[in-house]
N, C-alpha and C positions, 0 to 999 in steps of 0.2 A: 805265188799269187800276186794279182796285181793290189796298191792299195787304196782303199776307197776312202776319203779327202774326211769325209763326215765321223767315219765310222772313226778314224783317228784322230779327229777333235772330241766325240764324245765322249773316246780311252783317253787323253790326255786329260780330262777333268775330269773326270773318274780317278784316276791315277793320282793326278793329286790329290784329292780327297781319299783315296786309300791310302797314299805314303805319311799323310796329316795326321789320323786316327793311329797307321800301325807303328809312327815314333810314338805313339804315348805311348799306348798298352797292347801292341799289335792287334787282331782283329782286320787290316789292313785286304787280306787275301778275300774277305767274306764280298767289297768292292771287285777286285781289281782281276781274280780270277774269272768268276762270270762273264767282265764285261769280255773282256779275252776270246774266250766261250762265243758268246753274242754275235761278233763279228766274224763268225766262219770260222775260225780253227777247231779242230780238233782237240779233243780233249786233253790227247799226251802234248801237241802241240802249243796250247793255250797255256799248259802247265808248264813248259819248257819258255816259251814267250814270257809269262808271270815270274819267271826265277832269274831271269835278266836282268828284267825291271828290276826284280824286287832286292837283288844283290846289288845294283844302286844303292836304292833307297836305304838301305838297311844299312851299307858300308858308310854312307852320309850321317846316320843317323846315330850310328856306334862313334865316328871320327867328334859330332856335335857333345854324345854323354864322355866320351874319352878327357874330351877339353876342360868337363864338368868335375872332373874325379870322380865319377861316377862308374867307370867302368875299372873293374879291378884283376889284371890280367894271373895276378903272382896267385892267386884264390882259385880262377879259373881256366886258366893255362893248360893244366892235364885233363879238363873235361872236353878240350875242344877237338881234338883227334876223333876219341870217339864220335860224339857226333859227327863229322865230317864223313868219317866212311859209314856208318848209321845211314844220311842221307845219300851216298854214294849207292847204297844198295836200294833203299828207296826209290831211285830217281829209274835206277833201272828194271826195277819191279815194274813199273805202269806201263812197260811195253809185256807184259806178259799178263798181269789181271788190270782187270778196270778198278782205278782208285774208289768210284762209288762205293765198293764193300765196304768201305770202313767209316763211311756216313753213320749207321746206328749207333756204333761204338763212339764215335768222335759225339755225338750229341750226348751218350750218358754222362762222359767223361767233362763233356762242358758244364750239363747241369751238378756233376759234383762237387765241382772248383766253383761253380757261382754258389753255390748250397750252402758250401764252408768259410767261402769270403763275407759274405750275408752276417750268417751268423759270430763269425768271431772277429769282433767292429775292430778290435786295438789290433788290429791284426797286419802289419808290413810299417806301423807310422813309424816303428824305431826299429834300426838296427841292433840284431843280438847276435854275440858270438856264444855259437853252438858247437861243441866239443863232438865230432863226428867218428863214430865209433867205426871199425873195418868192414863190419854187414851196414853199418849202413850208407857207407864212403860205395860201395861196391850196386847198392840199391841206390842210391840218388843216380849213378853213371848208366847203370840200366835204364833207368827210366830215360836221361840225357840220350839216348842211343836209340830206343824206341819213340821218340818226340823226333830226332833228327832223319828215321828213318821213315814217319809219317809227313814229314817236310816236304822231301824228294820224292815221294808217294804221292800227296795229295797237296798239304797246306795250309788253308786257312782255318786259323784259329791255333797254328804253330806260336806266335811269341805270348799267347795267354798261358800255354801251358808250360814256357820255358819260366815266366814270370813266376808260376804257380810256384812250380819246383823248388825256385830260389829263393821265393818267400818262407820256404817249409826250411830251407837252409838258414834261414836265421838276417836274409837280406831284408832290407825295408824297401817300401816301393819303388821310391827312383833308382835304390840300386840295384835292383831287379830287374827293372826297365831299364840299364845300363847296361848290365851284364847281359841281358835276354837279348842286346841289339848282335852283342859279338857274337849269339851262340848263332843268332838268326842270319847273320853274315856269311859264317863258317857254313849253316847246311844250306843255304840257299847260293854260294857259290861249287859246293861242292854237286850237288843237284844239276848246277847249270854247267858242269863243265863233263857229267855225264850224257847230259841232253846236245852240247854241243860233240860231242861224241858221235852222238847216234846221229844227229842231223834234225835235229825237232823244232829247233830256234826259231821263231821269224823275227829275223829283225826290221823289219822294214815297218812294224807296229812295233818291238820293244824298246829299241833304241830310243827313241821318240818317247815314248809315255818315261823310260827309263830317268830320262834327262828332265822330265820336268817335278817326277818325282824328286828328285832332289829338292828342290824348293818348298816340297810338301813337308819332308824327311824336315828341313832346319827348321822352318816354322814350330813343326809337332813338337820338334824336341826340347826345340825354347818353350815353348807352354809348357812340358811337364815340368821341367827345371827349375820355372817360376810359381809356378801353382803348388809346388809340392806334392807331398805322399796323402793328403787327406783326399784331394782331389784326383790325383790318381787312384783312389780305391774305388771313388764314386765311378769315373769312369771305367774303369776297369769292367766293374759288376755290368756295368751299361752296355759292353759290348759284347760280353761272355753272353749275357741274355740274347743280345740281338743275334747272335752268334746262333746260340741255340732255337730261337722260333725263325731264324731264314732254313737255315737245316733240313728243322722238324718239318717247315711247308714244305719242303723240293723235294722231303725224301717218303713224306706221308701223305701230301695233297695233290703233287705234280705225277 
């Protein structure tokens, strides 16, 4: 398709205002997917275009928490595999059902992570080390595997629920948002390198929005780094909601 001049300056700032938000506490896709969408792609296609960009963004924004000690690979090392083929299998599911099915499900799943962040306030500002027993080493990677395989599936609102996870591991918020950068790297290349498989890419819009994300990506990631984990919880809850009533209108008013 040829590309129209407008519609790629209005993804380029869109883009960067999704890669800005998804280095804090992701919600990044709830932007950057749609605008994708808007401009004539295709669904599978927009989501294939959106995992380019967003394997940028994210590979920027994990290298920026890396720099922070914030990202801790010797902890989360053997989760990444999983994930990886999680969204491998994901990515090639959306040529066979439409992503929208898992709209309802991804809305309760948001309101129960904003439900529980809410109510338990001390909740990510210090890190705890937590003695992980073998059901539930086995249960955290489940879940890791079904998050990376609604990555490659759908997306947005993927690094809230990696954050989530990691919070429940005993991480405090930036290193959550540290770690949630590598897991969001890992399925969002492994995604894109199933879509460049099938041929779904456009670069001629990803590339482009790709590269300026980058700049959205170090920006976001210097604010959380400097603001801390108080302020990342605020924003967190802030996007998990916006997350939930964009959703709730596209999937019950639209």
């Amino acid at each position: 398709m040829d590309i129209d001049l407008l519609s790629l300056a209005i993804l380029l700032v869109l883009g960067f205002i999704a890669s800005f938000l998804n280095a804090i506490v992701g919600g990044g896709g709830l932007i950057s997917l749609p605008a994708f969408m808007a401009v004539g792609l295709s669904p599978s296609t927009a989501i294939a275009t959106n995992k380019l960009a967003n394997t940028i963004s994210n590979g920027t924004s994990m290298l920026t928490f890396l720099r922070a000690g914030k990202v801790d690979f010797k902890k989360i090392g053997q989760i990444i595999p999983f994930i990886f083929i999680g969204s491998l299998i994901g990515a090639y599911t959306v040529h066979l059902v439409s992503p929208t099915i898992l709209k309802p499900l991804m809305i309760v799943m948001l309101v129960l992570v904003t439900t529980y962040t809410v109510f338990k306030k001390d909740w990510g500002q210090q890190p705890e080390e937590r003695i992980l027993t073998a059901t539930k080493k086995i249960t955290f990677i489940g879940a890791f595997v079904v998050i990376g395989f609604y990555d490659g599936f759908f997306g947005p609102g993927t690094g809230s629920f990696f954050i989530f996870i990691l919070l429940m591991m005993g991480n405090d918020f930036l290193q959550a948002a540290g770690n949630a950068k590598a897991f969001n790297f890992t399925s969002n290349l492994a995604a894109l390198i199933m879509f460049l498989l099938l041929g779904e890419v456009n670069f001629l819009y990803g590339l482009p929005v790709g590269f300026v994300m980058i700049f959205g990506a170090i920006l976001g990631s210097k604010f959380a780094l400097k603001r801390g984990t108080k302020m990342m919880r605020i924003i967190f809850i802030i996007m998990t909601c916006t997350l939930i009533l964009k959703n709730a209108w596209d999937y019950f008013i639209q």
